[in-house]
Structures are given as C-alpha cells and as structure tokens.
PAZAPA-4460 file (N, C-alpha, C; in steps of 0.05 Angstrom, whole numbers, plus 32768, in hexadecimal, padded with zeros to 4 digits):
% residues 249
    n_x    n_y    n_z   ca_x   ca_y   ca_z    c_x    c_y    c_z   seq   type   mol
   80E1   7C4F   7F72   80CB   7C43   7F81   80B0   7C4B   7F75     1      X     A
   809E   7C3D   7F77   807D   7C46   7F6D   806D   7C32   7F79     2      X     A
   8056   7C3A   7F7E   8040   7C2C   7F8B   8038   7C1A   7F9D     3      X     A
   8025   7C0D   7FA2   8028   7BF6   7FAB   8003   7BF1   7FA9     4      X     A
   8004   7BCF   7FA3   7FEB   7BC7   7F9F   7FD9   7BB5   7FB6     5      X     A
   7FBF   7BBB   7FBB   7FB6   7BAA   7FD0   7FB6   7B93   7FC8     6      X     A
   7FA9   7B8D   7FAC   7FA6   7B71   7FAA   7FBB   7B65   7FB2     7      X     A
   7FDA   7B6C   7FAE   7FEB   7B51   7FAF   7FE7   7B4A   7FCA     8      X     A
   7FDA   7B5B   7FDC   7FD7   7B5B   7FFE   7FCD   7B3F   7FF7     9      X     A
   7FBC   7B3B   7FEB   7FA1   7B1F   7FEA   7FAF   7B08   7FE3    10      X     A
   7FC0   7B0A   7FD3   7FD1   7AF2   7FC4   7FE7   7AEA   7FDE    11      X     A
   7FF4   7AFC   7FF3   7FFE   7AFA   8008   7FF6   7AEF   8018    12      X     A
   7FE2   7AF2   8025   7FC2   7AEE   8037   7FBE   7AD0   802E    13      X     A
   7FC1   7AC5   8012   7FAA   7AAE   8010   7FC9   7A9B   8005    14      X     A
   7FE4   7AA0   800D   7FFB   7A94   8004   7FF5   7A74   801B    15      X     A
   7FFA   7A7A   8036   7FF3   7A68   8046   7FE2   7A4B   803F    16      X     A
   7FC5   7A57   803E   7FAE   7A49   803A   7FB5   7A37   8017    17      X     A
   7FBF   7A49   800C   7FC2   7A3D   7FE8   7FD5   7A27   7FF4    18      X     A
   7FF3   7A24   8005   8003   7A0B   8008   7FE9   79F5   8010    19      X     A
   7FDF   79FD   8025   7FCC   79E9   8032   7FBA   79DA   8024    20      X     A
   7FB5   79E6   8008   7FA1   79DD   7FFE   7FB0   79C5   7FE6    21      X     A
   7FC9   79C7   7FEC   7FD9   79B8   7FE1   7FD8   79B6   7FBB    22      X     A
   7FCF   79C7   7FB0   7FCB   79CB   7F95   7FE8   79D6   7F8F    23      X     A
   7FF9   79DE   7F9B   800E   79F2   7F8D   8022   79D4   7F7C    24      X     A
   8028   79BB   7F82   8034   79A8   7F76   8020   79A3   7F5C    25      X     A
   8010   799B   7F5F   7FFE   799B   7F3F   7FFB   79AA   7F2D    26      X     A
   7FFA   79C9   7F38   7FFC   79DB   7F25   801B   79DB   7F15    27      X     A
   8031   79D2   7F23   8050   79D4   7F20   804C   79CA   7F0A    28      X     A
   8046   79AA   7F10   804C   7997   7F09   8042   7994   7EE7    29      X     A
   8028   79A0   7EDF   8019   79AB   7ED0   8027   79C1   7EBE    30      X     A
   802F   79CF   7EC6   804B   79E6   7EBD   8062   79DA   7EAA    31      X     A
   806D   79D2   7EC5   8089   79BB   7EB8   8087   79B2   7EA3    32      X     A
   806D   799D   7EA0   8064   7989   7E82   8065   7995   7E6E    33      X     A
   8052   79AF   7E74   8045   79BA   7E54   8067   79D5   7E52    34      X     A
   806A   79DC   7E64   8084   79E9   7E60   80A2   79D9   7E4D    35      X     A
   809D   79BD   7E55   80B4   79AC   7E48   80AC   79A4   7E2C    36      X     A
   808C   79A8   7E28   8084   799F   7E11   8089   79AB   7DFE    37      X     A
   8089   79C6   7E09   8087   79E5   7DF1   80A9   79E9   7DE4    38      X     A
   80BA   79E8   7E00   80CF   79F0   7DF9   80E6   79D5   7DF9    39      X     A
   80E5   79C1   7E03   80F3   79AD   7E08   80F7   79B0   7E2D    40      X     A
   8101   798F   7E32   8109   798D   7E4C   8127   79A1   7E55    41      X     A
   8137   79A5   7E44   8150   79B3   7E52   8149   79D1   7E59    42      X     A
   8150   79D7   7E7D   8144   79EF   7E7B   815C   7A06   7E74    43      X     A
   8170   79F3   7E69   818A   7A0E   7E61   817F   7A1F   7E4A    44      X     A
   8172   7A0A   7E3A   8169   7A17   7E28   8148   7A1B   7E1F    45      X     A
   813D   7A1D   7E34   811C   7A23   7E34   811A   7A2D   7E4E    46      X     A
   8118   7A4D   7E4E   811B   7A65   7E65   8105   7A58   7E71    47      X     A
   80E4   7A59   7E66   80CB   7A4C   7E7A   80C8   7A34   7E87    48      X     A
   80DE   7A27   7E80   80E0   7A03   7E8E   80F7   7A14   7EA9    49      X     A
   810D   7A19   7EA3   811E   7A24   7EBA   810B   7A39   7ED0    50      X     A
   8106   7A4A   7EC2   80EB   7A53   7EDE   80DC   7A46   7EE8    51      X     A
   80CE   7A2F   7EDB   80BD   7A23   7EEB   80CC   7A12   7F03    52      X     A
   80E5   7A02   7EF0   80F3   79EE   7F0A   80FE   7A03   7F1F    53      X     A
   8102   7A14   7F1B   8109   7A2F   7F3F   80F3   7A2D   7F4B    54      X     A
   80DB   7A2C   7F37   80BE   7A36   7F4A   80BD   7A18   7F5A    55      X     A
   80C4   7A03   7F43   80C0   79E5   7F58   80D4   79E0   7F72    56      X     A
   80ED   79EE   7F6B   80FE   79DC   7F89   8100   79EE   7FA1    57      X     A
   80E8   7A15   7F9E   80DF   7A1F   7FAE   80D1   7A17   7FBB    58      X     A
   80B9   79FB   7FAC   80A8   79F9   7FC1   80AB   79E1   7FC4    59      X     A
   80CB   79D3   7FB9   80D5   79C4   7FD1   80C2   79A7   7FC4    60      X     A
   80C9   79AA   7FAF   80B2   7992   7F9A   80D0   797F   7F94    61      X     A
   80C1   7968   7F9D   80DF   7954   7F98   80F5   7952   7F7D    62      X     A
   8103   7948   7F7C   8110   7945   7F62   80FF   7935   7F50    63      X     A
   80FB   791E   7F55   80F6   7908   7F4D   80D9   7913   7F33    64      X     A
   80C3   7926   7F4A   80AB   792E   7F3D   80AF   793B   7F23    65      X     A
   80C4   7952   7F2E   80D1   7965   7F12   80D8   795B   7EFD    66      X     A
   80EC   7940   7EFE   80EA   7931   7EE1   80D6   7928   7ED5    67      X     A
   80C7   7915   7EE4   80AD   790A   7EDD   80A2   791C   7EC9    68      X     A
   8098   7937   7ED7   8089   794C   7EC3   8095   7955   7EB3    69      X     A
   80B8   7959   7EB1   80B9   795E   7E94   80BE   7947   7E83    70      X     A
   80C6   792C   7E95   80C0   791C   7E7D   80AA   7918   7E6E    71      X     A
   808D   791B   7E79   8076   7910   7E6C   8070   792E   7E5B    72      X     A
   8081   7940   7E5C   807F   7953   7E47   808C   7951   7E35    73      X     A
   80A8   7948   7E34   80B5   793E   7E1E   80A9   792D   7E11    74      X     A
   8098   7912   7E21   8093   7901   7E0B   80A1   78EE   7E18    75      X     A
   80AF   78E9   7E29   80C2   78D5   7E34   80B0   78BA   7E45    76      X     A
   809B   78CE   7E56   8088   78BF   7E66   8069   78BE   7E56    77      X     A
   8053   78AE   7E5D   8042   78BD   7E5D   8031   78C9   7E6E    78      X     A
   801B   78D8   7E69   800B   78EA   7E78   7FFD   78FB   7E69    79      X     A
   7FE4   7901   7E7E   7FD3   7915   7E69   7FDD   7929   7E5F    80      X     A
   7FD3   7933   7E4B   7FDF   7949   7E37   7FCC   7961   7E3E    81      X     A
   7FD5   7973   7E42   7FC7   798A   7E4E   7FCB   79A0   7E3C    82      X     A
   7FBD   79B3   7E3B   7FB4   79CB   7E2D   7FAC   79E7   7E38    83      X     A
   7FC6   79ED   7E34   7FC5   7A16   7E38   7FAF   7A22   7E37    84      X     A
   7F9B   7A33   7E4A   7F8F   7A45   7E42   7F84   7A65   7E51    85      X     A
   7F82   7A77   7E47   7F7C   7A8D   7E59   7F64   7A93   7E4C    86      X     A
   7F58   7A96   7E66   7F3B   7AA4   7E73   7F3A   7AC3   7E71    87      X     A
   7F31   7AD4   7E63   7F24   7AE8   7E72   7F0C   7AF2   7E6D    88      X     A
   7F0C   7B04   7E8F   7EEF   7B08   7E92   7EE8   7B1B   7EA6    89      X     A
   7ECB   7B1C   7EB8   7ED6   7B35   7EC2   7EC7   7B25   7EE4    90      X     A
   7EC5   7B34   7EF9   7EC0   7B27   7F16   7EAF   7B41   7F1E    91      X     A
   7EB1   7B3E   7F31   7E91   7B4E   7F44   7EA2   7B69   7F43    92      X     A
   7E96   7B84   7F3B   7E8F   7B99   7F40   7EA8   7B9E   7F21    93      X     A
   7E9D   7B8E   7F0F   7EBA   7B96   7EFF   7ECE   7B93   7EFD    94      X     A
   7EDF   7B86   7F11   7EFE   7B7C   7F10   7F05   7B71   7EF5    95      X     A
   7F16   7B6F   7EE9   7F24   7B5A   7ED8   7F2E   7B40   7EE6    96      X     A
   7F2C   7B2F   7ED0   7F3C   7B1A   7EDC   7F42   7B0B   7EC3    97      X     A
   7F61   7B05   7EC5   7F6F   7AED   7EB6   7F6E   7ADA   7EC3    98      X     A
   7F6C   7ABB   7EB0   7F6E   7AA2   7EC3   7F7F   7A93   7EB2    99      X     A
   7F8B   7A8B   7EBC   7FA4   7A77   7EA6   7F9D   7A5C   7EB1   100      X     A
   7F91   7A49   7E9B   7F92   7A2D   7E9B   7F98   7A14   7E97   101      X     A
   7FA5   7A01   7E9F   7FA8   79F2   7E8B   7F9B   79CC   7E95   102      X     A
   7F8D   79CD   7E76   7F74   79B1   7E74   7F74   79A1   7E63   103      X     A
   7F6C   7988   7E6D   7F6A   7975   7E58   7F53   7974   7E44   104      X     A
   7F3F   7990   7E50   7F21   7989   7E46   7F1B   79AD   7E4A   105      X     A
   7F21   79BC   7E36   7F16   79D1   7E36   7EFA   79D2   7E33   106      X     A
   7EE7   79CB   7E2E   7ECA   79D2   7E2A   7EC6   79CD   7E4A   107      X     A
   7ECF   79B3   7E53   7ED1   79B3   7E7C   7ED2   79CB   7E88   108      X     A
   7EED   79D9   7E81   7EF8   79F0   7E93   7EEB   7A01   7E8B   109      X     A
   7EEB   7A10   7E74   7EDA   7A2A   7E70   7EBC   7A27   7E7D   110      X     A
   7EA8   7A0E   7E78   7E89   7A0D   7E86   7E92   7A11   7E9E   111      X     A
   7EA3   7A0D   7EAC   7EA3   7A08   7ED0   7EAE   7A22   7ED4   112      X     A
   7EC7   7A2B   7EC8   7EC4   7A47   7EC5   7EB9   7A61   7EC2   113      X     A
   7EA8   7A62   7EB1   7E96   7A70   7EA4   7E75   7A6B   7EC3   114      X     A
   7E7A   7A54   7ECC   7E61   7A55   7EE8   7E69   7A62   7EFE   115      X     A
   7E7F   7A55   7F01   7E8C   7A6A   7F1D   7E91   7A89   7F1C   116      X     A
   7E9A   7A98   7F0B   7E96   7AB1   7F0A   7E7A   7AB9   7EFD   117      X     A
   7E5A   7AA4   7EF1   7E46   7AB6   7EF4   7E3D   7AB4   7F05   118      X     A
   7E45   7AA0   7F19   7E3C   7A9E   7F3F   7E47   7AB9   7F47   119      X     A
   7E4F   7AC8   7F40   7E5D   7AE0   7F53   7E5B   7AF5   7F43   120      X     A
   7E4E   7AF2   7F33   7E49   7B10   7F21   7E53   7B1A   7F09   121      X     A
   7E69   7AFB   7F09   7E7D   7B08   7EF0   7E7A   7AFA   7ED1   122      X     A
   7E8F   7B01   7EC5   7E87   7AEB   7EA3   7EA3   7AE9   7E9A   123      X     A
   7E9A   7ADE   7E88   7EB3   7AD8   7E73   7EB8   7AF3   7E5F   124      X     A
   7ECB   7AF8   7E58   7ED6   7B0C   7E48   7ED7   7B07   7E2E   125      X     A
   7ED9   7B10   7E16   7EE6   7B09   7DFD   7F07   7B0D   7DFD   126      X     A
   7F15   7B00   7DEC   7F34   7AFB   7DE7   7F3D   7B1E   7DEE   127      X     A
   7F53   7B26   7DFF   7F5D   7B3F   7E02   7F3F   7B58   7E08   128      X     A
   7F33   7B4A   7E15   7F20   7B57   7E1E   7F2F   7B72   7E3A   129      X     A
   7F41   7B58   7E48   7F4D   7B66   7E66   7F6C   7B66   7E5C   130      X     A
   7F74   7B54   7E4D   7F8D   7B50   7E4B   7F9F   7B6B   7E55   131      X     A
   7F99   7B86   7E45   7F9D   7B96   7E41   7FA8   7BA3   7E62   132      X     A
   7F95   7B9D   7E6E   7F9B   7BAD   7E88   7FB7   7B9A   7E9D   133      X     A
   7FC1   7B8A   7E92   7FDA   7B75   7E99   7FF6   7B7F   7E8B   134      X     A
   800A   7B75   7E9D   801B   7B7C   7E92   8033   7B64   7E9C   135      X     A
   8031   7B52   7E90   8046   7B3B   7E90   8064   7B3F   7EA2   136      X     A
   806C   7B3C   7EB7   807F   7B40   7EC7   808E   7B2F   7EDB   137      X     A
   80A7   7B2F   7EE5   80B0   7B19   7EF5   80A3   7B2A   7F18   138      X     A
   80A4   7B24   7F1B   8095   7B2B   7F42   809E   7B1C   7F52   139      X     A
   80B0   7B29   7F63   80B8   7B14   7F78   80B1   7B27   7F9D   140      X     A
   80A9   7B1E   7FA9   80A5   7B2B   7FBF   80AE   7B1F   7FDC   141      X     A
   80BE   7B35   7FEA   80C6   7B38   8003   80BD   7B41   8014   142      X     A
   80BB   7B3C   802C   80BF   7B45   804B   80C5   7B62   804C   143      X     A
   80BE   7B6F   805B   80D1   7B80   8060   80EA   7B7B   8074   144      X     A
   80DD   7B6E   8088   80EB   7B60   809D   810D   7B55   8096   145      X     A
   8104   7B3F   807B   811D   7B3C   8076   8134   7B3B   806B   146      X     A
   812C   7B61   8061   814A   7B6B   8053   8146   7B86   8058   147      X     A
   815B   7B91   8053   8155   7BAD   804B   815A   7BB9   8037   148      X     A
   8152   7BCD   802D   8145   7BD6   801D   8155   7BD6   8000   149      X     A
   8179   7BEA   8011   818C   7BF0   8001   8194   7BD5   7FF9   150      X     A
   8191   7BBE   8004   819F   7BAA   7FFC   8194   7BA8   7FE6   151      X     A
   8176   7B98   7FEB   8167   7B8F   7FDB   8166   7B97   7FB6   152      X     A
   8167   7BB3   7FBA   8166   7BC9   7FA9   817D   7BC5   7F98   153      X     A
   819B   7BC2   7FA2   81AE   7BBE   7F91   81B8   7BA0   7F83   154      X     A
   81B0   7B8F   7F93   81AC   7B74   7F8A   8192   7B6C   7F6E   155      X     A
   817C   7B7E   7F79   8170   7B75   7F59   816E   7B8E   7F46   156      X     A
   8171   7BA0   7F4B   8178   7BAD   7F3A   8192   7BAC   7F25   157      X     A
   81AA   7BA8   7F33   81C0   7B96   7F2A   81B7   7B83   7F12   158      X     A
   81AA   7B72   7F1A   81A2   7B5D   7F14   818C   7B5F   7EF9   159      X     A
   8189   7B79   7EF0   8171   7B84   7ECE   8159   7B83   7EE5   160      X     A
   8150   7B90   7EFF   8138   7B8A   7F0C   812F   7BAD   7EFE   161      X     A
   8110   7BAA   7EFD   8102   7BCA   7EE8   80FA   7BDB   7F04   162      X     A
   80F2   7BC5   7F1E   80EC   7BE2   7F2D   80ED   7BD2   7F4D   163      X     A
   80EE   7BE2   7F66   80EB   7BD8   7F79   80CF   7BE5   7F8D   164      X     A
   80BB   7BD3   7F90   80A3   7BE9   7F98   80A3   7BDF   7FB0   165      X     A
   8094   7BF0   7FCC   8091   7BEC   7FE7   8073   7BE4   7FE6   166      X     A
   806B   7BD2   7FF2   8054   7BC8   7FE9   8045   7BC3   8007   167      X     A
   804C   7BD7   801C   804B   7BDD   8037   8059   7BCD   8042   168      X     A
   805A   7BB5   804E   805D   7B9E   8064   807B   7B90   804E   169      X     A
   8078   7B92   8032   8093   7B81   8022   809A   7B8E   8009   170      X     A
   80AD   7B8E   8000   80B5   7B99   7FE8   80B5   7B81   7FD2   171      X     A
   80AD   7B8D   7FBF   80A2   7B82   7F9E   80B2   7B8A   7F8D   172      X     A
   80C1   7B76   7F7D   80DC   7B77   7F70   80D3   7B78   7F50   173      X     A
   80D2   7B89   7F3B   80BF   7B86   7F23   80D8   7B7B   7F16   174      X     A
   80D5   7B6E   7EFE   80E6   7B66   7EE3   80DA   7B5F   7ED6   175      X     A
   80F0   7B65   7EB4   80DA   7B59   7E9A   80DE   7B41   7EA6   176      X     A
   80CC   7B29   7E90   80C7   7B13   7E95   80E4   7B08   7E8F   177      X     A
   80F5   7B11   7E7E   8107   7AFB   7E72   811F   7B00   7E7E   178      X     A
   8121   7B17   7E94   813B   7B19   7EA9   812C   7B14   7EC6   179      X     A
   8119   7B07   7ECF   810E   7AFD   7EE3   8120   7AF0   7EE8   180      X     A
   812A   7AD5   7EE2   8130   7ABF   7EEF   814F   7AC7   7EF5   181      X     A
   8162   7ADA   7EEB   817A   7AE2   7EF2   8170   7AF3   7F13   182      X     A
   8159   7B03   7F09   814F   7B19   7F23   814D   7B09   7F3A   183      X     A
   8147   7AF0   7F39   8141   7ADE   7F59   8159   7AD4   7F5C   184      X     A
   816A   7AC4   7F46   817D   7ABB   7F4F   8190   7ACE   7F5E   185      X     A
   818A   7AEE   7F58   819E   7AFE   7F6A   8192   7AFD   7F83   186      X     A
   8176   7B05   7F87   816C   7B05   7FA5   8170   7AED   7FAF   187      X     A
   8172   7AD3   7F9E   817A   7ABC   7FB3   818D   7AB9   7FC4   188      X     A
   81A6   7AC9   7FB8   81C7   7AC2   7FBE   81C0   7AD5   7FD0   189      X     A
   81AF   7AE7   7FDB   81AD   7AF4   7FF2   81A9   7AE0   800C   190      X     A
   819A   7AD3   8008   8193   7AC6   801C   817C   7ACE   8024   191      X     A
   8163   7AD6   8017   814E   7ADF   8021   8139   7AD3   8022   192      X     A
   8121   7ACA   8032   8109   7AC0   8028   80F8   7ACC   8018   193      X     A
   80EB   7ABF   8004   80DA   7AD5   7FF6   80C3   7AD2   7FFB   194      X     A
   80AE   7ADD   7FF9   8086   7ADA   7FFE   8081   7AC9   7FE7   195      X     A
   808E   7AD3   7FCB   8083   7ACC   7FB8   8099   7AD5   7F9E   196      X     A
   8099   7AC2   7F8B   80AA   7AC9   7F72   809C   7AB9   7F5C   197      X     A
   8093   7ACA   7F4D   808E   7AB9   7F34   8088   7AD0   7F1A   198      X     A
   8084   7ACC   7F06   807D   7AD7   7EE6   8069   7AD8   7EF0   199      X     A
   8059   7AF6   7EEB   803E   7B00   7EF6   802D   7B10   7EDF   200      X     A
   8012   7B0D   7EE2   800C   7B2C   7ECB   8000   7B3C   7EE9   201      X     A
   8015   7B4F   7EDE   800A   7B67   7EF1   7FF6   7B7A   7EEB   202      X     A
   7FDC   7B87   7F04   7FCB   7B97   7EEE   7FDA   7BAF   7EED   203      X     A
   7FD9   7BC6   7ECF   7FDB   7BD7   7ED0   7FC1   7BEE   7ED1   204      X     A
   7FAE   7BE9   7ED2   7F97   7BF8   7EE1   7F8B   7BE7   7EF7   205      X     A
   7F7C   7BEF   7F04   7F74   7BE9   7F1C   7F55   7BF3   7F25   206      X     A
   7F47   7BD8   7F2C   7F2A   7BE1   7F31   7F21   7BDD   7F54   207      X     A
   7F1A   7BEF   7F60   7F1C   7BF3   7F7F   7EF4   7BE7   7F82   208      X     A
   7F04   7BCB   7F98   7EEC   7BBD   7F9E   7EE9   7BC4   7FB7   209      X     A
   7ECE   7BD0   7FC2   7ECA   7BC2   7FE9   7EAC   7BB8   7FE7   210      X     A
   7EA3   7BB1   8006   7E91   7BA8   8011   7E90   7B91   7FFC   211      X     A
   7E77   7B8C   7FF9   7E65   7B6A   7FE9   7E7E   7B66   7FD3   212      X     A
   7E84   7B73   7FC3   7E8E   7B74   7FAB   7EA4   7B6B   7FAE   213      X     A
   7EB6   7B74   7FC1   7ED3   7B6F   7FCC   7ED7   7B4F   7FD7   214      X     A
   7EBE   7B4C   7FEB   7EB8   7B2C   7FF0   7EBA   7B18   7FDE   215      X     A
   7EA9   7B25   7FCF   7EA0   7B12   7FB9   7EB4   7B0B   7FA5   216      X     A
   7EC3   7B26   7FA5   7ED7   7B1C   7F8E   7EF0   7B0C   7F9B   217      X     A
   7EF1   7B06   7FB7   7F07   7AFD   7FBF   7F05   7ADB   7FBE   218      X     A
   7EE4   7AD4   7FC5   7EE1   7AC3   7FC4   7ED7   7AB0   7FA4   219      X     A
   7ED7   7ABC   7F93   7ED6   7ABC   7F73   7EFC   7AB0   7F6A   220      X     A
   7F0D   7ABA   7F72   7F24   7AB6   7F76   7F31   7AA3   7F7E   221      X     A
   7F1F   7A9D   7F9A   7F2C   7A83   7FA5   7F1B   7A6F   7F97   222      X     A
   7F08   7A6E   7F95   7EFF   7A52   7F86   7F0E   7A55   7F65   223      X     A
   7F0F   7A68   7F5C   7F1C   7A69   7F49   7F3E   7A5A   7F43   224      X     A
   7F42   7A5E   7F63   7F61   7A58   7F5F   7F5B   7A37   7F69   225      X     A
   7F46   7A31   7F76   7F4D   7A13   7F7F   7F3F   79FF   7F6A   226      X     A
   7F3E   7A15   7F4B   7F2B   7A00   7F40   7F45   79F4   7F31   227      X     A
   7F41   79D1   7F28   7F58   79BD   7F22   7F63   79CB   7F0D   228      X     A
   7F57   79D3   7EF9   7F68   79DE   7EE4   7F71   79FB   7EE8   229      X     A
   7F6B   7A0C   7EF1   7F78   7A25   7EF9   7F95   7A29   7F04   230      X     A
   7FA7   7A2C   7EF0   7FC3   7A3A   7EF9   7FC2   7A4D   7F0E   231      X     A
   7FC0   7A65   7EFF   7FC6   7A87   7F09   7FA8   7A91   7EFD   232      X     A
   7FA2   7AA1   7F18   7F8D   7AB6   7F1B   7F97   7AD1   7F1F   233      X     A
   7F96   7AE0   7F0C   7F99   7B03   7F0E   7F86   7B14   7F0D   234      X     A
   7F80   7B26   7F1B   7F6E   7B40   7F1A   7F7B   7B58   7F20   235      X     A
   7F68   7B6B   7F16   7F6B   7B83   7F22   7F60   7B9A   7F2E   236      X     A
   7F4F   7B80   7F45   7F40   7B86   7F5B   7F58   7B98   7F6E   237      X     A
   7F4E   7BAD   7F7B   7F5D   7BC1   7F8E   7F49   7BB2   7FAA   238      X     A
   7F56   7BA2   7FB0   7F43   7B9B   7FCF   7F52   7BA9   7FF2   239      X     A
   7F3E   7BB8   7FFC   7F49   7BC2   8016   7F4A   7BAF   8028   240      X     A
   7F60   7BB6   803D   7F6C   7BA4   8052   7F47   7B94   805E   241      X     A
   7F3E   7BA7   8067   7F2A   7BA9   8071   7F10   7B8C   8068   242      X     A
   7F10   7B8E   8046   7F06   7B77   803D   7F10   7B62   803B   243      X     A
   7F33   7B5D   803E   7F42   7B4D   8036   7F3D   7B3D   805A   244      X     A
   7F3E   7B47   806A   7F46   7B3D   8079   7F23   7B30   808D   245      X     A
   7F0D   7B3C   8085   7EF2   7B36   8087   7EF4   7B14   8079   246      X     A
   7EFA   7B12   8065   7EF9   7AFA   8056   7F02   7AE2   805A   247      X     A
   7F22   7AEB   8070   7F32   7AD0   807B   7F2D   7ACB   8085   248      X     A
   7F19   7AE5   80A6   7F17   7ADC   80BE   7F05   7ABD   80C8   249      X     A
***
C-alpha cells in the first residue's frame, strides 16, 4: 500500500459533469482514428487501438461509431486527419501541467492554449520542461463500497498489477502501461463498477495548492479540458477537499 493523492479527488468530483458535457465520444472517437493510423485497425495486434475500443464500449459508444473511426484511420473512410500533440507548462501557484492534444491546426491549439493558462497565471513550458515529474501508468479506480479489499488485491495483482493504493473513499489499482489492459480485464470478470480506468501520467512530485490559487487552478483545468482539441489534462496540483469542493458548489 502507499499514499493517496487529492487531486485524483478532482478528476472524481468533475467525472459526472465531463459525461454531461458530452465531449467524452469525440475525444474516443479522435483516439480510435489516429490510434488505427499509427498502428493499423486490428486491435489483436495494435495494444493502443485495443485499449481505446474497452475505453469506447465503457462509455457505451455504439458499434457502428467504433468502426467509422478506425476506418477513417485506416484510410478506408474519409475524415479529417488529426495530429498528436503535448503541451507543457505550468498553472497558478506553480503546478505542472501536461495537456495531450490532438488538431487539425496546431498554430490554432497552441495560441488558444497558450491564452487560457496566461488568463490564470500560467505559460507554456519548453519540451520535458514537466515531463519529468510524470510517470506513464495504467490507473484504474474503485469504490470502496464495491469490493473488498482482499479481493480486489488478489485479482490485480494476480493479474502483473505494481501497487494497490487507498485513496480514502476508493482504491487505485497502479500498472505498467503494457499489462493495463490484462489488469482491467481481471477487475472486470469481477463484476465491479469502476470510477475510472484508463493509461494515465501520474505525478511523481506534488505541488500543494489552496485559497485563490487552488480555485484558479481548478478552473484553468476545466476550460482546459472542454477545450475541442484537448484529450487528457494532468497536473500536479495537491488540491484540499476544502477548495475542491468551494469550486462545484
């Protein structure tokens, strides 16, 4: 066992509101393409196309959509052609932040980027500026509610899982990235709901935000995450219950 982090409290907290905002199918969908492009459409044999289609029929994304996007990644359909990119930089009181993008028009994304975090105090980084403080991982998170502990524990660990952390209210399942998708398929055959499962960069240092700073960086985040080209937003803001929950009310 080891630690447990507030931020993922925030990524918990703002799971709800992110379905509602109905972005989680476009981001997929966006995935799938450039994922089928890199490696091909079969996901027997392209590990990042097979993670993504689990992440799609989790959130319950039709069949029909799932081909579409890897066909127009193959080349089968057409559709815009999109382009990989990561952001970093830093947010109010110092946080780090990774942003993973993907655009048809990088000089677009980086200016609109590059405005929204100097609205809040922050900037753009040079290449492996933050990188450093990440650490590439599968993350899948539970309830506590609905398992216990010993189960949990012997099913992904079984399974090549690197650690099991209590993260107060749910337990946080670590793996390298490339025995992730075996690690869920064991928690699935449990029968469990999960909060959340996906390939994560986790921080391995940690910068502790409150009052203005903590606000500010929560709300740097969310526009960050609802902007069209933005995948995945990571930091390694330490935010207290206290600010996290000032922000939703």
């Amino acid at each position: 066992m080891s630690g447990h982090s507030k931020w993922h409290t925030i990524k918990h907290k703002k799971g709800a509101a992110d379905a509602k905002r109905g972005r989680t199918f476009t981001r997929i969908i966006k995935e799938l393409t450039v994922a089928a492009r890199g490696g091909g459409g079969d996901p027997d044999t392209n590990p990042r196309l097979r993670t993504i289609i689990a992440e799609a029929k989790q959130a319950n994304m039709p069949a029909d959509n799932i081909k579409r996007a890897i066909r127009r990644g193959t080349g089968e359909e057409p559709g815009v052609q999109y382009e990989e990119i990561t952001y970093e930089g830093y947010g109010p009181g110092g946080a780090a932040l990774l942003i993973e993008a993907m655009t048809d028009n990088k000089n677009r994304t980086v200016g609109e980027i590059r405005h929204l975090l100097g609205k809040y105090g922050g900037n753009l980084g040079e290449t492996n500026s933050v990188r450093r403080m990440f650490e590439k991982k599968g993350y899948i998170v539970i309830e506590k509610t609905k398992t216990a502990e010993d189960t949990l524990m012997a099913a992904a660990l079984d399974a090549g899982a690197d650690d099991l952390r209590d993260d107060g209210d749910s337990w946080e399942v670590l793996t390298a990235p490339d025995v992730y998708p075996t690690v869920k398929e064991a928690i699935d055959k449990l029968g469990i709901e999960l909060v959340s499962a996906q390939v994560s960069m986790l921080p391995t240092i940690y910068v502790s935000l409150e009052g203005q700073p903590a606000r500010s960086m929560i709300k740097l985040l969310d526009l960050l995450e609802e902007h069209d080209d933005v995948q995945h937003v990571w930091s390694n803001a330490d935010i207290g219950e206290k600010d996290i929950e000032a922000s939703y009310e």
